[in-house]
C-alpha positions as CSV (number, residue, x, y, z in Angstrom):
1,X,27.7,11.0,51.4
2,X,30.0,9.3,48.8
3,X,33.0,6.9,50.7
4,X,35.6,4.8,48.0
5,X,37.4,2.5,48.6
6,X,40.4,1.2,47.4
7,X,42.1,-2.2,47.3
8,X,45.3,-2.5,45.9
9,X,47.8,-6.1,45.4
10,X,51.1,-6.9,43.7
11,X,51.3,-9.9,42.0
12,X,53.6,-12.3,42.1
13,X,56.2,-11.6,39.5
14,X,55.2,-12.2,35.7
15,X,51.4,-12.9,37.1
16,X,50.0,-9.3,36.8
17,X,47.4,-10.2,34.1
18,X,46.5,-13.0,36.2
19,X,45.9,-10.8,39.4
20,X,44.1,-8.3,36.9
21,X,41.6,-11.0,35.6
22,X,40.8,-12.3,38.7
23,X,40.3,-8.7,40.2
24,X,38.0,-7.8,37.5
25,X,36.4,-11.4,38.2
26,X,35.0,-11.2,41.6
27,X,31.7,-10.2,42.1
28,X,30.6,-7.9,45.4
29,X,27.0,-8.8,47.5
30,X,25.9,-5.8,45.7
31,X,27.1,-3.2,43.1
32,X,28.7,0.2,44.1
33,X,27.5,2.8,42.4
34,X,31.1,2.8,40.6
35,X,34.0,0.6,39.7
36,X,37.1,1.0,38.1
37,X,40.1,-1.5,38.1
38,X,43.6,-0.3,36.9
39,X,47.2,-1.6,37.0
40,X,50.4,-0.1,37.2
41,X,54.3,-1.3,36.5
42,X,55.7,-3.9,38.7
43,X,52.3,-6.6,37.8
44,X,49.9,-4.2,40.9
45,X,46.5,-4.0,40.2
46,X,44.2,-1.3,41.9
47,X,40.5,-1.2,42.5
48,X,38.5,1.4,43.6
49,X,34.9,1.4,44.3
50,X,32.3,4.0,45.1
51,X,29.2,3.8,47.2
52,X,26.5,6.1,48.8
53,X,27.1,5.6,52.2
54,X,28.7,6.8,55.1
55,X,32.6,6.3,55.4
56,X,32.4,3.6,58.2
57,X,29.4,1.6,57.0
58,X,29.7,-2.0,56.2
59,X,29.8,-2.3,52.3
60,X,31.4,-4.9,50.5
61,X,35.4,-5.4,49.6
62,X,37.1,-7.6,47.2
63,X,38.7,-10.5,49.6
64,X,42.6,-11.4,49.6
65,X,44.1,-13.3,46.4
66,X,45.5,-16.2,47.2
67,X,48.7,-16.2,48.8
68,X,50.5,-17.8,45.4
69,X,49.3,-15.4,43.1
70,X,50.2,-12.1,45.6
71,X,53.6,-11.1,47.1
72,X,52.0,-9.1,49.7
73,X,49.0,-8.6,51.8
74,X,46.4,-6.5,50.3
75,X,46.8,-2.8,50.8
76,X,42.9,-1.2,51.4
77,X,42.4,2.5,52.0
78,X,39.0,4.1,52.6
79,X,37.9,7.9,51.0
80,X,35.3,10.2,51.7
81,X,34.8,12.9,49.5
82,X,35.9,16.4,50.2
């Protein structure tokens, strides 16, 4: 079974390619078997990240920016595929 999961923040205003190089910075405990990192207007950045595992096993999740750099708390979602 394939489960991705996605981690989404908005940055700060004017602070979105800050947000993106630190999103693209932060290494996991181990490597999904995919990654992509995207961004989108209004300085939010999304990650998504596949792994071969069920869809509530424990696999590693990018952690919350800090609070100066984000408007919000991180929004994380969790796939399986159909």
């Amino acid at each position: 079974m394939t489960v991705a999961l996605m981690w989404e923040a908005r940055a700060v205003e004017g602070r979105g390619e800050e947000l993106l190089a630190w999103a693209k910075a932060q290494v996991l405990a181990r490597e999904p078997e995919r990654r992509e990192t995207f961004r989108a207007p209004r300085d939010r950045v999304l990650v998504i990240t596949w792994w071969d595992a069920d869809y509530d096993a424990a696999v590693p999740e990018l952690p919350e920016p800090s609070d100066e750099l984000v408007t919000r708390t991180v929004h994380r979602w969790r796939f399986e595929s159909a």
